[in-house]
N, C-alpha and C positions, 0 to 999 in steps of 0.2 A: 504493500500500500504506500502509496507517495504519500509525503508529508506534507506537501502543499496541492493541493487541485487547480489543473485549467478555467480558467473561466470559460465562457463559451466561443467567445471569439477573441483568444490571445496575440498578443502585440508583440511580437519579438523585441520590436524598439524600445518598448518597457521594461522586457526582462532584461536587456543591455544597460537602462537607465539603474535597474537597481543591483545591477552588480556592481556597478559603478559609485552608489551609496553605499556598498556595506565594504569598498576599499575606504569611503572618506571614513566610514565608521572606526574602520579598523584603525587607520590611523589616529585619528582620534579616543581611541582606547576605546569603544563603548563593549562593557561587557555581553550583551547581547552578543556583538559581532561576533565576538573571541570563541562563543560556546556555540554558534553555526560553524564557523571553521571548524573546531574540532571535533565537531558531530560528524563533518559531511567531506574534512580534507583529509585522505589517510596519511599525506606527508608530514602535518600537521597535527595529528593529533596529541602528542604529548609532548608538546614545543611550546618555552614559555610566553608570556604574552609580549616583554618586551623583545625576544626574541622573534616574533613571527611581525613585528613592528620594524624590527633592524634588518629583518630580512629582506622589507620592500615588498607585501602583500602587495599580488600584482593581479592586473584584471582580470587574466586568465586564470586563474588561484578560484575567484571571486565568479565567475563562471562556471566553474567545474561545481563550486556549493549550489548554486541556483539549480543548475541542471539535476546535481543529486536530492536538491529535496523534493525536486520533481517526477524521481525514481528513472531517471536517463542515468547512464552509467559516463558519458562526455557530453561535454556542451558543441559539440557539432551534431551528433545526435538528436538533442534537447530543439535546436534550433530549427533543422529538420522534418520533425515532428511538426512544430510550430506552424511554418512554412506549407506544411499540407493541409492544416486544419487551416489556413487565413492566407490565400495566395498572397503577395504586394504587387497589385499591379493597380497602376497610378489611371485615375477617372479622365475622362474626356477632358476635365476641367484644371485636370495638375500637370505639371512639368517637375521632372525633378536631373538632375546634373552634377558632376562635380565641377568647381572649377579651381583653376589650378594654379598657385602661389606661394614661394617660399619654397620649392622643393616639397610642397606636402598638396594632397584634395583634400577641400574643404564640398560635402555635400550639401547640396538644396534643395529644398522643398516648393516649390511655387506653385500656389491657389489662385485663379482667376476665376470669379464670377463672371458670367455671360455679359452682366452692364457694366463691367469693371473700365473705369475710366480710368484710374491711377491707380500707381504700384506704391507697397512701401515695403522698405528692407528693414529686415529687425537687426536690429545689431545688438551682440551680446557676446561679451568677452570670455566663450566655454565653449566646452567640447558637447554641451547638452541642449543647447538652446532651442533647438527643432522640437524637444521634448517638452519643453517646459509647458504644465497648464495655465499657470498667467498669460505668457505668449498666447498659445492656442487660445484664451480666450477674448481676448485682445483681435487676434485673429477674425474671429468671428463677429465682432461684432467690425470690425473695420470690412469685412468681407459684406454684411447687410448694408452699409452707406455706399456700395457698389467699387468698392475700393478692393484688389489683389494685392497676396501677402509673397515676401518671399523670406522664409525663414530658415535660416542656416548658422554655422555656427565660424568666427572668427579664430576660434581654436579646435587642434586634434582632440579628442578621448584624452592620448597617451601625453599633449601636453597640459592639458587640465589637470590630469594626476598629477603631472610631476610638477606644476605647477603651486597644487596643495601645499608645499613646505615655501616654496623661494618666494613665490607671490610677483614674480620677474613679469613673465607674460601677460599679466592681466593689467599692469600698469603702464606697460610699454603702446603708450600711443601713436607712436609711429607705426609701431608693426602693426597691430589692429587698426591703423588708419589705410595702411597698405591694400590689407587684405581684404579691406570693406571696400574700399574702390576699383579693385580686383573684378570683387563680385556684381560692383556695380556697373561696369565694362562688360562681363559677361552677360549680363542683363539686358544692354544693348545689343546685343547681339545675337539674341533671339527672338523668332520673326513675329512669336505670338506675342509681345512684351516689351518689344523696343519700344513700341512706339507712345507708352502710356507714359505720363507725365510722375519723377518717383522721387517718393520720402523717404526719411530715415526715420525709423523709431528704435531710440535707447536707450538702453539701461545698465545701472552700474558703471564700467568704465568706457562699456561698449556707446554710452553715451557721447563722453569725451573723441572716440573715436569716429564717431556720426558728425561731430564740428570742428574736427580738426579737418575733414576730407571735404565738409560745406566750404572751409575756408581755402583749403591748398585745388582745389576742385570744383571751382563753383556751377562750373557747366551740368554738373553728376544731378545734384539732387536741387531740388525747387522748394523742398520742406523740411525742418527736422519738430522732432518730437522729444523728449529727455522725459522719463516716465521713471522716477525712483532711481534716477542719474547721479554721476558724478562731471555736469558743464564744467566744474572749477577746476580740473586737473587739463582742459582743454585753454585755458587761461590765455598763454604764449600766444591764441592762435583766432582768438574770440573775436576783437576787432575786424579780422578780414571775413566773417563771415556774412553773407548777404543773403540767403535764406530765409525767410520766414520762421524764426524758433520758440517753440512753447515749453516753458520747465514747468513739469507737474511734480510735486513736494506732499509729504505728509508733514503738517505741523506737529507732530509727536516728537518729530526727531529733532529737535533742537539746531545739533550739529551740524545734519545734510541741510538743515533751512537757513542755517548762514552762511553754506556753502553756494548755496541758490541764490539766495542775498547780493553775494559778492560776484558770481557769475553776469549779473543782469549788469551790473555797472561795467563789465569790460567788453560789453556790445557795442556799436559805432551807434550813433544818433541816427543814421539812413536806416539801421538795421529794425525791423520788425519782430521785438520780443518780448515775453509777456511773462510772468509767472504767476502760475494757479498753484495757491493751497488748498487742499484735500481738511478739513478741519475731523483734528480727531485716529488719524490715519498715523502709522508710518511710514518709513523708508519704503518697502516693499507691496506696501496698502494690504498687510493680510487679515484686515479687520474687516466685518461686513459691511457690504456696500462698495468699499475704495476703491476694487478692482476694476469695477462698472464703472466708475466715475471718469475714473485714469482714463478706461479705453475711449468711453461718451467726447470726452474732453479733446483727444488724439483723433478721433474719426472726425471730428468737426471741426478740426486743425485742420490734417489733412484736405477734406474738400473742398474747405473755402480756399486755401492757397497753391490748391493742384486745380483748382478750377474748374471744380468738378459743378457747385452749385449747391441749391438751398439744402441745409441737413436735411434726414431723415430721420 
């Protein structure tokens, strides 16, 4: 008997997300994590905690338990399986791609609704972001304002991991400015998609690299959105930006709201920028309601300055 059950229509891209969580677990000591490894790794199983931490608990590690609690003896197996119960084959309405920068693929995801008049690129500094449900919900509702999503991620898997300790990659706004323009080049240059008029919507540091690319780039994008951002690490580069930009804030968080604060003042006087507090909310809006509000706030960002017309 497996120790965890399929649901009916299983996601492979999930079971990959939470291998993925029970490496950050692992290195973050959480007991939980330590007592599935040694339940379900037999190289593991009587290796101490700080010891399976200095080892470098690695994805593949972190897969092999997923797949066993799911009574698969390997995770290519496990995957396999998956794969037969939920083909992935992308709808009339998706595009999906790598594209390719830095010596690495970065994959994407692209949604177009039938009245989609603009595109917007999420930007987000991990190897997960395709996955996220905030995103995905975000998604949707910018998908209802007839608005297409292309979500991808500015880093590998295996650099998000090894990023966990150095915190290098997620701060490096050049490289994530790089890679976002990358993507957005590739963008044009597909036939279903070039032609729509495209935003930036970003978060965390993936923010900063949404206005550092408005600014070195201004041909690229026509809008940005910063949705539980970090604009103030994009500082150096704020004045050149010409963009239409909206910083959405939870007033919970103190610190990110005078990082917002100080953001808006190093925008040019011709620049178009606005800051909405969320009252009540944090950094990340995971209170009820904030998440709607964030996205309400961004799709009517979005259409009024992609030109899209009256909300919805």
């Amino acid at each position: 008997m497996p120790e965890r059950e399929l649901p009916t229509r299983p996601s492979l891209e999930q079971y990959k997300k939470q291998a993925k969580d029970l490496v950050k677990d692992c290195a973050n000591a959480a007991p939980a994590a330590f007592a599935r490894i040694r339940q379900h790794h037999p190289r593991l199983l009587d290796v101490p905690d700080s010891e399976i931490q200095r080892d470098s608990f690695k994805l593949s590690d972190a897969q092999l338990i997923i797949a066993r609690e799911h009574a698969f003896e390997s995770w290519p197996k496990f995957a396999r399986h998956i794969r037969t119960l939920r083909p992935e084959s992308p709808s009339p309405s998706q595009l999906a791609g790598c594209i390719r920068v830095d010596g690495i693929e970065l994959p994407a995801q692209v949604a177009v609704p039938e009245d989609a008049r603009g595109l917007v690129l999420f930007a987000h500094a991990s190897g997960s972001s395709r996955y996220n449900p905030r995103n995905h919900h975000i998604a949707d509702t910018l998908h209802r304002g007839a608005l297409g999503t292309v979500l991808t991620d500015l880093l590998t898997e295996d650099e998000e991991l090894a990023d966990m300790e150095t915190e290098e990659l997620r701060f490096d706004i050049r490289l994530l400015g790089r890679r976002l323009a990358a993507i957005s080049k590739w963008i044009g240059e597909q036939p279903t998609i070039k032609d729509l008029r495209l935003g930036y919507f970003g978060s965390d540091t993936g923010a900063a690299a949404a206005l550092f690319v408005a600014a070195e780039h201004p041909s690229l994008v026509q809008a940005v959105v910063s949705g539980g951002g970090r604009p103030d690490l994009a500082g150096p580069w704020l004045w050149k930006v010409q963009a239409p930009t909206l910083l959405i804030a939870g007033s919970k968080d103190t610190a990110a709201l005078a990082f917002h604060h100080s953001a808006v003042e190093w925008f040019s006087r011709q620049t178009v920028c606005e800051l909405e507090i969320i009252e009540g909310a944090s950094q990340r809006f995971e209170e009820e309601g904030a998440s709607d509000q964030s996205a309400v706030l961004a799709r009517d960002w979005f259409r009024r300055y992609l030109n899209i017309g009256a909300t919805v």
